[in-house]
C-alpha positions in Angstrom: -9.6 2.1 -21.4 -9.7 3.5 -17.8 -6.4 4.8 -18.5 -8.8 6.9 -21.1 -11.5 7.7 -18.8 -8.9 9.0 -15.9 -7.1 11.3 -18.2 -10.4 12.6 -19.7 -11.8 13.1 -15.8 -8.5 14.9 -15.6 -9.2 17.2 -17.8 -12.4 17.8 -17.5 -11.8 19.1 -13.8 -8.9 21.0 -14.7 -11.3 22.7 -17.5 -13.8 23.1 -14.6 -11.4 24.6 -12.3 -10.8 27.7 -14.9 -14.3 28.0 -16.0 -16.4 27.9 -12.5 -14.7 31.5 -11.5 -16.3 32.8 -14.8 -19.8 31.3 -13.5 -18.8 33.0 -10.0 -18.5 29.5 -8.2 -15.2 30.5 -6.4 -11.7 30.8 -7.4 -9.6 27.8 -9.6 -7.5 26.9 -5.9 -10.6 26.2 -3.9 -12.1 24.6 -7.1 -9.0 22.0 -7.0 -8.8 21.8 -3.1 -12.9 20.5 -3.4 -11.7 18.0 -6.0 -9.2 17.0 -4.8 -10.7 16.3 -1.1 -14.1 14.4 -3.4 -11.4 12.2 -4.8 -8.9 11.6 -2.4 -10.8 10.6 0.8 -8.7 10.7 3.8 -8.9 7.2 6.0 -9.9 8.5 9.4 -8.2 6.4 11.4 -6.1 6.7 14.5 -2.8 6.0 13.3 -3.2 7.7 9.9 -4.5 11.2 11.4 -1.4 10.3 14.0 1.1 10.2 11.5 -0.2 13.3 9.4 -0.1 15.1 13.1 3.3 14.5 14.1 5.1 14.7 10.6 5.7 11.0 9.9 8.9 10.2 10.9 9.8 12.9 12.8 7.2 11.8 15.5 6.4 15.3 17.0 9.1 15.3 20.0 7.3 11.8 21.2 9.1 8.9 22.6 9.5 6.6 19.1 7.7 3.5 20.8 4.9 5.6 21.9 4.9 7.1 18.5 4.9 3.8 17.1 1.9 2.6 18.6 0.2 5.7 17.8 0.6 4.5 14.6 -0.9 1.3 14.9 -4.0 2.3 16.5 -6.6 0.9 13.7 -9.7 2.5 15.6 -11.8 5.2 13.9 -11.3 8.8 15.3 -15.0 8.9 16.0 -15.7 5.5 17.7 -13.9 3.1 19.6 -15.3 0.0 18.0 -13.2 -2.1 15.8 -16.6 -2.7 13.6 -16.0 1.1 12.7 -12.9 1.2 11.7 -13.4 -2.1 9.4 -16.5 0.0 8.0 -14.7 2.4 7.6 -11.7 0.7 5.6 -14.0 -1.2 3.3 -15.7 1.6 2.6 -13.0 3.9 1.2 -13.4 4.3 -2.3 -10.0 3.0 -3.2 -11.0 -0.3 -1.4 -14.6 -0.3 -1.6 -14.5 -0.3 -5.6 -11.8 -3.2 -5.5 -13.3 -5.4 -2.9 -16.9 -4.9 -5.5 -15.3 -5.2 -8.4 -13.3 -8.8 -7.4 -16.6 -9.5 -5.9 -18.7 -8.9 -8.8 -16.3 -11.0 -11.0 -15.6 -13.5 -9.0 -19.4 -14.4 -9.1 -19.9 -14.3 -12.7 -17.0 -16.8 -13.1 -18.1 -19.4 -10.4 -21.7 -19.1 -11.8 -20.6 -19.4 -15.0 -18.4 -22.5 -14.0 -20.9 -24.3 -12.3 -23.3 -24.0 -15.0 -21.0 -25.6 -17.3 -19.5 -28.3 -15.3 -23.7 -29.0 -14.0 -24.1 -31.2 -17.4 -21.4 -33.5 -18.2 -23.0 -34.3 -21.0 -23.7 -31.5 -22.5 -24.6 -31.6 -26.2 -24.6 -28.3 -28.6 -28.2 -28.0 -28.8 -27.9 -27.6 -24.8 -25.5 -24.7 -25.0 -27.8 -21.8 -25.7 -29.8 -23.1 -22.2 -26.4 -23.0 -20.1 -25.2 -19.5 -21.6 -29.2 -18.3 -20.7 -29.2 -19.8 -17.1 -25.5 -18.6 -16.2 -26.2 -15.1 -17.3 -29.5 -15.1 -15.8 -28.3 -16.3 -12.1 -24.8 -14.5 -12.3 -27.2 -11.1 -13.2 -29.5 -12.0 -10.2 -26.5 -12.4 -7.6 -25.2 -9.6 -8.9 -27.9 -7.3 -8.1 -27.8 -9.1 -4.9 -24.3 -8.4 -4.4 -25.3 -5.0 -5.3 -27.8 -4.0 -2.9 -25.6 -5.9 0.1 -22.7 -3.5 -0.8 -25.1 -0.2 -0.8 -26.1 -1.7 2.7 -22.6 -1.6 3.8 -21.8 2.1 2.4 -24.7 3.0 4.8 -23.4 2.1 7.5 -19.9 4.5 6.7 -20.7 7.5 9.2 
């Protein structure tokens, strides 16, 4: 299934990116360059703007050690706080949709573990009550979860 959904997003921007010079909202290269730069967010960190600078490998005519820790710098390139750069990390969408997704599920199976292991006696007429109560708390910590990962994509400058 998100196989499915990426290859109709596919083509449904490729589609976009021959009809929006028709509608006169640019030309199909600077339709796919905009795309592209919504979907593929560039980290801006030290090191990664670094490499992309001085050509990888090639290290731009720098001494390779100094290149090297160039490379490593983790810092944000518009702050020197280490708080930054982990904002900005987490909230890249490639990580920032894992870290919520894992998140996400791994509260709807602990909830709906410890609702099941509360009773050890649980008889079948007390099912329906243990289903209710674990859907009702994982929902609630959910939305919770929700609204603490919104606060952390505010603080992404």
């Amino acid at each position: 299934s998100p196989l499915l959904t990426m290859a109709g997003t596919a083509l449904a921007l490729e589609i976009g990116s021959h009809v929006a010079p028709k509608y006169g909202i640019g030309n199909a290269q600077g339709y796919r360059r905009e795309v592209w730069d919504a979907v593929f967010v560039p980290l801006r960190l030290r090191g990664v703007t670094s490499w992309s600078e001085n050509d990888g490998w090639e290290h731009g005519g720098k001494n390779v050690l100094e290149s090297v820790y160039s490379y490593l710098d983790l810092r944000c390139t518009f702050s020197d706080t280490y708080f930054d750069a982990v904002i900005e990390i987490t909230t890249h969408p490639a990580f920032f949709h894992l870290i919520k997704s894992v998140t996400f599920i791994t509260i709807i199976m602990a909830v709906s573990e410890v609702s099941a292991r509360r009773k050890s006696d649980l008889t079948p007429r007390g099912v329906p009550k243990v289903i209710t109560t674990s859907v009702v708390v994982g929902s609630l910590l959910v939305i919770f979860a929700d609204w603490g990962f919104s606060q952390i994509l505010l603080k992404r400058h």
